[in-house]
DSSP file (Angstrom, degrees, kcal/mol; ACC not computed):
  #  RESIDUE AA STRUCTURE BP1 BP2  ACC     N-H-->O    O-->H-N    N-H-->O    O-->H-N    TCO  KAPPA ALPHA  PHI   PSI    X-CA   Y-CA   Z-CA
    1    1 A X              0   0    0      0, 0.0     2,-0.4     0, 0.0   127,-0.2   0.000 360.0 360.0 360.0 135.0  116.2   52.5    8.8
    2    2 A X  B     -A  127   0A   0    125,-2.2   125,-2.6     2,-0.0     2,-0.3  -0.920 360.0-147.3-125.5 163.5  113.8   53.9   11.7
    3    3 A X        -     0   0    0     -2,-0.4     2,-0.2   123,-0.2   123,-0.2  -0.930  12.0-177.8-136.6 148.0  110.7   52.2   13.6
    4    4 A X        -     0   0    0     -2,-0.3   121,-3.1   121,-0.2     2,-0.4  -0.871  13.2-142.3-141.2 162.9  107.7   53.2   15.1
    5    5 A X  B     +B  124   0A   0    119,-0.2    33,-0.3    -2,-0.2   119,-0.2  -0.977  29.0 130.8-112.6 116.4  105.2   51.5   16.9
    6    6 A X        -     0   0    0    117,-2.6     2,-0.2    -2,-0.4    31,-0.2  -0.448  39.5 -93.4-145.4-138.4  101.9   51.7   17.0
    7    7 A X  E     +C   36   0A   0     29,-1.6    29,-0.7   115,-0.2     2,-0.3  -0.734  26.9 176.7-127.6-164.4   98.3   50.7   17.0
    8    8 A X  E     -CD  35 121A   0    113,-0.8   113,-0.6    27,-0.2     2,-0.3  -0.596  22.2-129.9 174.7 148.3   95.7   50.3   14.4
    9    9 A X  E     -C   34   0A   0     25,-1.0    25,-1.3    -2,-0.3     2,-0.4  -0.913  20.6-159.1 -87.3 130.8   92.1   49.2   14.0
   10   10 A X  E     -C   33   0A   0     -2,-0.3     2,-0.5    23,-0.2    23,-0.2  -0.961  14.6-174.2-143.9 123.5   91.0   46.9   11.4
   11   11 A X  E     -C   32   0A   0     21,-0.8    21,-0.7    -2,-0.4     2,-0.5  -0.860  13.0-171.1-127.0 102.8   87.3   46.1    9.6
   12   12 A X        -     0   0    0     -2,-0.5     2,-0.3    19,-0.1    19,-0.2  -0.736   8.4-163.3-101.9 125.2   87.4   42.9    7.0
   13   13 A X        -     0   0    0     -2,-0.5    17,-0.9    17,-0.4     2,-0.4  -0.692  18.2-119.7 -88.4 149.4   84.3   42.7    5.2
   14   14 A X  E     +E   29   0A   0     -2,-0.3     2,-0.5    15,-0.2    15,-0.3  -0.737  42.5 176.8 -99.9 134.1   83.2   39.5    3.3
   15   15 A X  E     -E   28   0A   0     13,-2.3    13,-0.5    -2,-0.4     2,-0.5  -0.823  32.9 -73.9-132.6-173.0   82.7   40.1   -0.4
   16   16 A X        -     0   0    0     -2,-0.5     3,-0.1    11,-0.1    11,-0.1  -0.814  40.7-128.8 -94.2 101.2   81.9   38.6   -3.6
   17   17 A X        -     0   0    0     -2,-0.5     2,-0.2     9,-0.2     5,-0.1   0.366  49.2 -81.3 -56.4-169.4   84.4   36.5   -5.2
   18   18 A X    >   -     0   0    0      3,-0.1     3,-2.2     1,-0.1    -1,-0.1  -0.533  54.5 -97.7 -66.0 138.1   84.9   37.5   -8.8
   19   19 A X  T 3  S+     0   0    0      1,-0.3    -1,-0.1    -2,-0.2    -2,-0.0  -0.346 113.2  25.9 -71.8 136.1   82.0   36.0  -11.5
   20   20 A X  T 3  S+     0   0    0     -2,-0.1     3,-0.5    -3,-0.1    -1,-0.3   0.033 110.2  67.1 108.1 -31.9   83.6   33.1  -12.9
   21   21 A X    <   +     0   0    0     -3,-2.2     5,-0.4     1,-0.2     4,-0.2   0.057  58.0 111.7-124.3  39.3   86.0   32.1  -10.3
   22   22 A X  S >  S+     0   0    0      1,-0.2     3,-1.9     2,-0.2    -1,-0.2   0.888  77.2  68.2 -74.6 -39.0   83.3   30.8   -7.2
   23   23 A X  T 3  S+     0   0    0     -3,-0.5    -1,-0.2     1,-0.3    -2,-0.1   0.925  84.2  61.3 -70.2 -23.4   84.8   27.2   -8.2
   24   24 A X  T 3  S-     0   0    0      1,-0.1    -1,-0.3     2,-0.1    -2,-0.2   0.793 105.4-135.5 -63.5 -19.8   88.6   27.9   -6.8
   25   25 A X    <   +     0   0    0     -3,-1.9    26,-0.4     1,-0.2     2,-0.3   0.970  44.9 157.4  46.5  77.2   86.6   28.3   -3.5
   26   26 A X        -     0   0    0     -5,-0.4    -1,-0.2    24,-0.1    -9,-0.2  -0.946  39.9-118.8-132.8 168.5   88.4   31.8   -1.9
   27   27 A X        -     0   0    0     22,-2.1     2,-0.8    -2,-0.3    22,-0.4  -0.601  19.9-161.1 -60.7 106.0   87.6   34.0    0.1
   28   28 A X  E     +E   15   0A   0    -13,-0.5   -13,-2.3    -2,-0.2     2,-0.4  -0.888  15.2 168.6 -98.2 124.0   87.3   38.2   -0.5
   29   29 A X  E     -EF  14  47A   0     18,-1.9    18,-1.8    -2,-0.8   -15,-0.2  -0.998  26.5-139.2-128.5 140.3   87.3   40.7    2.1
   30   30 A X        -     0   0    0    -17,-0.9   -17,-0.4    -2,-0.4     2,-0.2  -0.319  25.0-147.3 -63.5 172.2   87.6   44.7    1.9
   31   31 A X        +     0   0    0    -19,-0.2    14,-2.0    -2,-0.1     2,-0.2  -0.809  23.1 176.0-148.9 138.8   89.8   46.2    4.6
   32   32 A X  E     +CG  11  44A   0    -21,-0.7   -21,-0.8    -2,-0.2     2,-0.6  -0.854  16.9 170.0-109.1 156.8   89.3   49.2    6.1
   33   33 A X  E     -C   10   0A   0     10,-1.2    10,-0.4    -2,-0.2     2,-0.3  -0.949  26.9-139.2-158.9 173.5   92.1   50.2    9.3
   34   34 A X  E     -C    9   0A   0    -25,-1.3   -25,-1.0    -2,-0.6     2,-0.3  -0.992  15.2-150.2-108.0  91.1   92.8   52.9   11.1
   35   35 A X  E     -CH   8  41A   0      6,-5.3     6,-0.6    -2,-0.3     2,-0.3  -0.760  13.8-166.1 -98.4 159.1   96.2   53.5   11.7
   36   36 A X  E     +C    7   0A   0    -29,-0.7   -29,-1.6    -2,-0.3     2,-0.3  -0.919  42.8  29.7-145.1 157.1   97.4   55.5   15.2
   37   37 A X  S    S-     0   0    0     -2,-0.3     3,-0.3   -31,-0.2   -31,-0.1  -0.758 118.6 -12.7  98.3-156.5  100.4   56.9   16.1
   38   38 A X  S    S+     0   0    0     -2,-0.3    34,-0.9   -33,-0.3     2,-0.8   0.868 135.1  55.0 -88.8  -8.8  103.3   58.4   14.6
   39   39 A X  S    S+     0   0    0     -3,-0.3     2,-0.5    31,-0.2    -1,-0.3  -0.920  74.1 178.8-107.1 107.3  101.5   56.9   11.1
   40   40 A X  E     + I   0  69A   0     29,-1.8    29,-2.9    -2,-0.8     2,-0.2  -0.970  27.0 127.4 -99.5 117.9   97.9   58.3   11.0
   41   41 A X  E     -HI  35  68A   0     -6,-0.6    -6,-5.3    -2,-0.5     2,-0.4  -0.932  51.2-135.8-162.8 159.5   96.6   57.2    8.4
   42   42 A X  E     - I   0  67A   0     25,-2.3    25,-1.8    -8,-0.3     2,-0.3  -0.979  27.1-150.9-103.9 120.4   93.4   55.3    7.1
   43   43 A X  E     - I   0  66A   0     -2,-0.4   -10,-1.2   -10,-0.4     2,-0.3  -0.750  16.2-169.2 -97.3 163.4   93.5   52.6    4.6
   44   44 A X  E     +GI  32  65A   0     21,-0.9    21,-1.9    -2,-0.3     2,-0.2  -0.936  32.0  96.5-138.6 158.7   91.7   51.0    2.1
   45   45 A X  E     - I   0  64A   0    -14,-2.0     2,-0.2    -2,-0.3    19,-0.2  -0.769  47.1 -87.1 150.7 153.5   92.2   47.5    0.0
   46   46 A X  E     - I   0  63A   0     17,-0.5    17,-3.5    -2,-0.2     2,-0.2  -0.647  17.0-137.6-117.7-171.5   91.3   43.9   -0.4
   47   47 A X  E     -FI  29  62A   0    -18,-1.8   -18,-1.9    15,-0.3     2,-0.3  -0.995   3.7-165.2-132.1 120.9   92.0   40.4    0.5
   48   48 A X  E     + I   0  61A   0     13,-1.9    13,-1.2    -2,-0.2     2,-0.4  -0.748  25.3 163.3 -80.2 137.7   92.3   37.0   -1.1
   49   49 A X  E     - I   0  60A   0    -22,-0.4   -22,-2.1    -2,-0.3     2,-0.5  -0.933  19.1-168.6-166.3 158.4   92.4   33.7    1.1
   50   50 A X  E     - I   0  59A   0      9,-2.5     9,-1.3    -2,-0.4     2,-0.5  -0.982  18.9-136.3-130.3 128.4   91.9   30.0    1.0
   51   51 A X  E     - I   0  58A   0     -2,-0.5     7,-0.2   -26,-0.4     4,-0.1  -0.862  16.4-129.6-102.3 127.1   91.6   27.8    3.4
   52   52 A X        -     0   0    0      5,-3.1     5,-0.1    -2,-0.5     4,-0.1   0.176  23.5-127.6 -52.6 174.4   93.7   23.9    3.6
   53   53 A X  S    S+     0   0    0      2,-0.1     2,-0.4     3,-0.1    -1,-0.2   0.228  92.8  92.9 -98.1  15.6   91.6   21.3    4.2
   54   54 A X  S    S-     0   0    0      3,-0.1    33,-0.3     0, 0.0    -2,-0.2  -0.964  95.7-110.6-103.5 129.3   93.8   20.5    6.7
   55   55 A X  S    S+     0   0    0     -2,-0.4     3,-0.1     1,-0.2    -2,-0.1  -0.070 100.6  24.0 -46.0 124.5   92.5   22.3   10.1
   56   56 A X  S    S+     0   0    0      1,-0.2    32,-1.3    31,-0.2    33,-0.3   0.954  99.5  93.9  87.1  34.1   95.4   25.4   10.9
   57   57 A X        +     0   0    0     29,-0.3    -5,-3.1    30,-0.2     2,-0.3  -0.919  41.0 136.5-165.3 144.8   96.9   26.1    7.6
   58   58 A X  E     -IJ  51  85A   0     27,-2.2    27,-1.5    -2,-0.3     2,-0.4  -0.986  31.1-148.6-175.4 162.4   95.8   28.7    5.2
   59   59 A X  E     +IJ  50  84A   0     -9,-1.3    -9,-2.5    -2,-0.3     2,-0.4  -0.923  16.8 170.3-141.2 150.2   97.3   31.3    2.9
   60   60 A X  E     -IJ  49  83A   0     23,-2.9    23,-2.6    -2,-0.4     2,-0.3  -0.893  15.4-155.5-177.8 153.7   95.8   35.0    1.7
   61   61 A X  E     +IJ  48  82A   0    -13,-1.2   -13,-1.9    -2,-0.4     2,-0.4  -0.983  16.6 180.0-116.9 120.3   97.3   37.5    0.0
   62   62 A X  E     -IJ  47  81A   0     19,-0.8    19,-1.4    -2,-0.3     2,-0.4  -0.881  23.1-158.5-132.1 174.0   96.3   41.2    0.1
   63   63 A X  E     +IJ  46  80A   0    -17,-3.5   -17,-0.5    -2,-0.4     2,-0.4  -0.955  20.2 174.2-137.9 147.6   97.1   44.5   -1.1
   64   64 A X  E     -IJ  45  79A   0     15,-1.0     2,-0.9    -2,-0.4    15,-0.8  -0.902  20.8-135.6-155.4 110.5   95.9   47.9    1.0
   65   65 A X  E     -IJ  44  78A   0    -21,-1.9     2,-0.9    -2,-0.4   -21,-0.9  -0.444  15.6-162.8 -84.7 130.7   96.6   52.0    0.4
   66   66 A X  E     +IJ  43  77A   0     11,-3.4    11,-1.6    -2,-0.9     2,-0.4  -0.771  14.3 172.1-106.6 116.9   97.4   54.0    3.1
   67   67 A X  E     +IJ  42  76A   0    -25,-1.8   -25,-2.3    -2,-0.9     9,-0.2  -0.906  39.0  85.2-132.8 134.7   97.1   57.4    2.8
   68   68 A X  E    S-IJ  41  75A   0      7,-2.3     7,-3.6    -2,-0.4     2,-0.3  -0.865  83.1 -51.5-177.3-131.1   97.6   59.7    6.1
   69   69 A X  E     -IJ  40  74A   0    -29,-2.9   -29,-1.8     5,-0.3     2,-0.3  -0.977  29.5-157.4-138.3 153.1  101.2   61.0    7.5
   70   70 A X  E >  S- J   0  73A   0      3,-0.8     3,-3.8    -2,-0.3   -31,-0.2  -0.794  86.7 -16.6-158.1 116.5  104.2   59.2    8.3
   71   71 A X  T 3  S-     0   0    0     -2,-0.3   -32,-0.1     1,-0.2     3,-0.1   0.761 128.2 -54.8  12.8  47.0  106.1   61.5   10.9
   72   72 A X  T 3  S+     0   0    0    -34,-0.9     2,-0.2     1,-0.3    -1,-0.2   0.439 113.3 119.2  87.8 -18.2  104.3   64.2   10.1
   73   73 A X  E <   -J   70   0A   0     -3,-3.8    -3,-0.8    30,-0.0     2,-0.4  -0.648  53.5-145.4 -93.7 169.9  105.0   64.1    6.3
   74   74 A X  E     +J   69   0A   0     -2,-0.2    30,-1.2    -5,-0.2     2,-0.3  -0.816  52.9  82.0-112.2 137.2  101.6   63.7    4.3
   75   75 A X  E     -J   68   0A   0     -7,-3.6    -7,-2.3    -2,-0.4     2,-0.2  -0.898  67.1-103.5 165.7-168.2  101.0   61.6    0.8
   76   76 A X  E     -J   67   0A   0     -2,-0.3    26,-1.5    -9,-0.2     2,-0.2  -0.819  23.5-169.1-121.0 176.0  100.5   57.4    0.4
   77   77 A X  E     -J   66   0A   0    -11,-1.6   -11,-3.4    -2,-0.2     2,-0.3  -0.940  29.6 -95.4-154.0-173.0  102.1   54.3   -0.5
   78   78 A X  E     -J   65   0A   0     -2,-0.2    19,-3.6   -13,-0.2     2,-0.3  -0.899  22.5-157.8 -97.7 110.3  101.2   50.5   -1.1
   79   79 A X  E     -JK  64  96A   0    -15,-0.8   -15,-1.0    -2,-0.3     2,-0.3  -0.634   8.7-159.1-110.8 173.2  101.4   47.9    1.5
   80   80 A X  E     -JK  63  95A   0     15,-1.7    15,-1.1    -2,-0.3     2,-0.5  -0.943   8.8-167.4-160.3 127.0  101.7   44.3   -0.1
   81   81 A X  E     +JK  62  94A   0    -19,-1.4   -19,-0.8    -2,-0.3     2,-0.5  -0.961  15.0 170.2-130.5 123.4  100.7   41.1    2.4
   82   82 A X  E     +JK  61  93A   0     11,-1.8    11,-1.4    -2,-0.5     2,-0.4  -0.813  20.6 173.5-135.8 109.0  101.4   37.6    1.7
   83   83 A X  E     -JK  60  92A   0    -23,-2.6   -23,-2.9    -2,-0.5     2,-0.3  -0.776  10.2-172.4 -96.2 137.6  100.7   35.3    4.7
   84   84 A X  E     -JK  59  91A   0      7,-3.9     7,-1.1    -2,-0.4   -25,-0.2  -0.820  12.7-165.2-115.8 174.5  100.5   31.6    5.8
   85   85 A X  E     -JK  58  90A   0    -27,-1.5   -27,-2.2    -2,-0.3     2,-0.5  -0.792   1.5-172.5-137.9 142.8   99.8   29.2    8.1
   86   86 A X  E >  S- K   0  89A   0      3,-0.9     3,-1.0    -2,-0.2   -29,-0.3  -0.980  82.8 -30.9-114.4 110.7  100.6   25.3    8.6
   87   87 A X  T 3  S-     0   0    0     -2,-0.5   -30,-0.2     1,-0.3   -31,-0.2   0.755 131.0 -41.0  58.7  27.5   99.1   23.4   11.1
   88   88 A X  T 3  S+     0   0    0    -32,-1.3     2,-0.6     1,-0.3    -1,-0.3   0.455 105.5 122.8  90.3  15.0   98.9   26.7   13.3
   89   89 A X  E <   -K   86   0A   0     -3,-1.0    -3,-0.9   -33,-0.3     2,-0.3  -0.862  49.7-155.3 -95.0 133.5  102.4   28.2   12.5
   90   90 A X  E     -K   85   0A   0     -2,-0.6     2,-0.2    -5,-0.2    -5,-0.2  -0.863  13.6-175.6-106.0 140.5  101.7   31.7   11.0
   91   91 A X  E     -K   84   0A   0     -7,-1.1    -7,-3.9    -2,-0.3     2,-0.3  -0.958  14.9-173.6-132.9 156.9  104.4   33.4    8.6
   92   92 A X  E     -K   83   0A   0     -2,-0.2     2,-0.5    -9,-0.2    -9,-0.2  -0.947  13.4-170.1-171.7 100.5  103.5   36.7    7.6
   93   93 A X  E     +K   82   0A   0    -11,-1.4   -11,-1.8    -2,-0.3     2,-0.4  -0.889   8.2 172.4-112.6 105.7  105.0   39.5    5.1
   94   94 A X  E     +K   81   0A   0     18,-0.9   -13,-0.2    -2,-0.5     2,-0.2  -0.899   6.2 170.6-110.7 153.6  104.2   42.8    4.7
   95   95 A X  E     -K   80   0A   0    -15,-1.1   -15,-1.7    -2,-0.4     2,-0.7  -0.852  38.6-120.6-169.0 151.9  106.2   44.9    2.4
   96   96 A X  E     -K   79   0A   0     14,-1.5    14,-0.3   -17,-0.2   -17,-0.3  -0.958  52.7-104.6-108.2 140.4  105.4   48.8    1.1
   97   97 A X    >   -     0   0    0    -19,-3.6     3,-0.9    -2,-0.7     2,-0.4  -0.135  42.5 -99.4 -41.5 146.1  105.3   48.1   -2.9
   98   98 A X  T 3  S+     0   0    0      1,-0.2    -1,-0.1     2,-0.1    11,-0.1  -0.615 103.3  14.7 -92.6 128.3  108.4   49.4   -4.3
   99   99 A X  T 3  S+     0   0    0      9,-0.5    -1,-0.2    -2,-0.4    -2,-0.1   0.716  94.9 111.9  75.6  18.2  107.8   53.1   -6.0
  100  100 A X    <   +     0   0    0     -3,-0.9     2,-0.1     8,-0.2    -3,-0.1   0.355  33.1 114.8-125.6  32.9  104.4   53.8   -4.4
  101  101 A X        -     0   0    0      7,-0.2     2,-0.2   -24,-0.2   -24,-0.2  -0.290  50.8-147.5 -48.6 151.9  104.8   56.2   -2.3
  102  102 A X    >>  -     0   0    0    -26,-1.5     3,-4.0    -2,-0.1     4,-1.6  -0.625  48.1 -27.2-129.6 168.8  103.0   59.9   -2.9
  103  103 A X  G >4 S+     0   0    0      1,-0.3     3,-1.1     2,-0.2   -28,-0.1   0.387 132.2   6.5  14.8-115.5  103.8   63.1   -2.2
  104  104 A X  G 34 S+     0   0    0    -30,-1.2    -1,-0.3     1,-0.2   -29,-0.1   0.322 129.4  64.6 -84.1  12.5  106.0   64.0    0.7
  105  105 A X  G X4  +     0   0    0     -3,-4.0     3,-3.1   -31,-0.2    -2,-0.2   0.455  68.9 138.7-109.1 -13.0  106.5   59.9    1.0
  106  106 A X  T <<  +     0   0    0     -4,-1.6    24,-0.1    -3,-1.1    -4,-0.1  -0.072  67.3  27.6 -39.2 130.3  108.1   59.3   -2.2
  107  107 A X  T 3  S+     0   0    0      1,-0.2    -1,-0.3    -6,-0.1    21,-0.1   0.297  81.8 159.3 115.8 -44.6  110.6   57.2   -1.9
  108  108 A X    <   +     0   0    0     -3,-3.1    -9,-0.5    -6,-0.1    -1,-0.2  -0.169   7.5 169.7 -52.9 160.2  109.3   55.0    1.2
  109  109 A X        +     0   0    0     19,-0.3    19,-1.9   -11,-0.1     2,-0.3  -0.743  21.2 109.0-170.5  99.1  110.7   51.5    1.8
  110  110 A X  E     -L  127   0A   0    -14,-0.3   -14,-1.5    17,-0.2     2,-0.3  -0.989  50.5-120.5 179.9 178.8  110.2   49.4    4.7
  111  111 A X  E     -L  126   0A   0     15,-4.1    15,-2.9    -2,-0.3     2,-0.4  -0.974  29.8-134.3-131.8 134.3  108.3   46.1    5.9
  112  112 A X  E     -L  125   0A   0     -2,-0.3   -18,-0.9    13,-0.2     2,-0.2  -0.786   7.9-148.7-118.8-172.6  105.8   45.9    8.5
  113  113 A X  E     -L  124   0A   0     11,-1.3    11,-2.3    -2,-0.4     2,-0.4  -0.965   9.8-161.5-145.6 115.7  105.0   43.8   11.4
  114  114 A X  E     -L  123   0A   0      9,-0.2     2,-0.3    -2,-0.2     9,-0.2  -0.894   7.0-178.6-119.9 138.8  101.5   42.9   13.2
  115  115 A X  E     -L  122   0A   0      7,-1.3     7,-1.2    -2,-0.4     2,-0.7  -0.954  11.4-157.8-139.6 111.9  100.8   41.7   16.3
  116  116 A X  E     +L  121   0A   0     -2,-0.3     2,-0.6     5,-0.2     5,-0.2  -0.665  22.5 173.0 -85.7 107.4   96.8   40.7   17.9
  117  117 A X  E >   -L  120   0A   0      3,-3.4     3,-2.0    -2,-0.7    -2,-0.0  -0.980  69.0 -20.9-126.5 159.6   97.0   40.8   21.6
  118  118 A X  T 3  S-     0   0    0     -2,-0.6     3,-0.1     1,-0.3    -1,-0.1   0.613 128.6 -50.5  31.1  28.0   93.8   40.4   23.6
  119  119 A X  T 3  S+     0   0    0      1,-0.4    -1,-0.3     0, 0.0    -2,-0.1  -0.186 117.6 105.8 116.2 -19.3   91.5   41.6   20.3
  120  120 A X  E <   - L   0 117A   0     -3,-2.0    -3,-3.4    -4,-0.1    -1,-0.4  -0.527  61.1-138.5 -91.4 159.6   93.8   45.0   19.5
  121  121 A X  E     -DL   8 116A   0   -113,-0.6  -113,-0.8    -5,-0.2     2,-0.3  -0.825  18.3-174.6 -95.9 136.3   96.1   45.2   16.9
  122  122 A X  E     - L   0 115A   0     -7,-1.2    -7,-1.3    -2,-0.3     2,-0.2  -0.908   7.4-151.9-152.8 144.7   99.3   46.6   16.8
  123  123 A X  E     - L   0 114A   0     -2,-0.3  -117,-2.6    -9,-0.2     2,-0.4  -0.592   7.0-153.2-132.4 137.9  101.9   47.3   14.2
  124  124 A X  E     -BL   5 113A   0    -11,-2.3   -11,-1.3  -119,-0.2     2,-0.8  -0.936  15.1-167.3 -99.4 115.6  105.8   47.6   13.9
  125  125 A X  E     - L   0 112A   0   -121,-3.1     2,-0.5    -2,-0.4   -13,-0.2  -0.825  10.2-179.8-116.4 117.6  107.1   49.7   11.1
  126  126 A X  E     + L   0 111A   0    -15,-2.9   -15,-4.1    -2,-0.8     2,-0.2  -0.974  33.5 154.1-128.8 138.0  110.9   49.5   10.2
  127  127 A X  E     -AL   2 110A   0   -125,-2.6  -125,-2.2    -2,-0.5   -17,-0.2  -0.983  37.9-146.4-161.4 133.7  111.3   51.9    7.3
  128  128 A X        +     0   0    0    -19,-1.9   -19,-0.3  -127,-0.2     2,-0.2  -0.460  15.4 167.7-108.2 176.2  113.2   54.2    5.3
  129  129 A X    >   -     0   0    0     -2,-0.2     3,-1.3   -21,-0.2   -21,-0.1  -0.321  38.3-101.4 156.5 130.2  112.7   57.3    3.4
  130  130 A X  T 3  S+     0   0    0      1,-0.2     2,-0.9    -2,-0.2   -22,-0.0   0.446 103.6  20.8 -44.0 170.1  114.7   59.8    1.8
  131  131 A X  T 3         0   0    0      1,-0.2    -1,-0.2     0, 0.0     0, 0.0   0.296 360.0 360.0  32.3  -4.1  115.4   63.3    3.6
  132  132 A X    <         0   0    0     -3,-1.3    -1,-0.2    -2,-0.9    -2,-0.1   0.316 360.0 360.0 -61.2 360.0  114.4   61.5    6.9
């Protein structure tokens, strides 16, 4: 497995749940990011989320492609998110979809890791991929 570190910018847009399913009362966003580092890449992709009615706990789920380079090799893959919270404890999975890698990324495997400190974002990638 190797890791890299990096940064990345992130812009969640509010959208419009699907017709028919305003009563479940969630939440849609786009995502756009920016990723920086030794993965440059942009992504694109949305987001589901609900919020408890208890203050501090919530769940959303998202899914978001990223297409750029990866050490320098080019193509995309499929990142996969399923987050909580309770009562202010965050857990928080991101996973690249198994087999959805592209071009010179075929292959890819790995989970990342996000971190907010003072409003920037920054991201942990530990990751595999063939001929690497």
């Amino acid at each position: 497995m190797a890791q890299i570190n990096g940064s990345f910018e992130v812009k969640l847009v509010p959208q419009p749940v699907a017709a028919g399913t305003e009563s479940a009362i969630l939440g849609r966003m786009s995502i756009a990011k920016q990723f920086y580092g030794e993965l440059n890449a942009h992504s694109l992709g949305e987001m589901l989320a609900s919020r408890s009615v208890t203050p501090g706990s919530a769940g959303y789920v998202a899914m978001e492609r990223v297409t750029g380079t990866l050490l320098g090799k080019k193509g995309s893959f499929v990142l996969m998110h399923l987050g909580s919270m309770q009562s202010g404890a965050s857990e928080l999975k991101i996973q690249v979809v198994p087999d959805s890698g592209s071009e010179e990324l075929i292959g890819l495997s790995g989970l990342m890791q996000i971190e907010i400190k003072d409003g920037q974002h920054f991201y942990t990638f530990d990751f595999s991929l063939p001929g690497s």
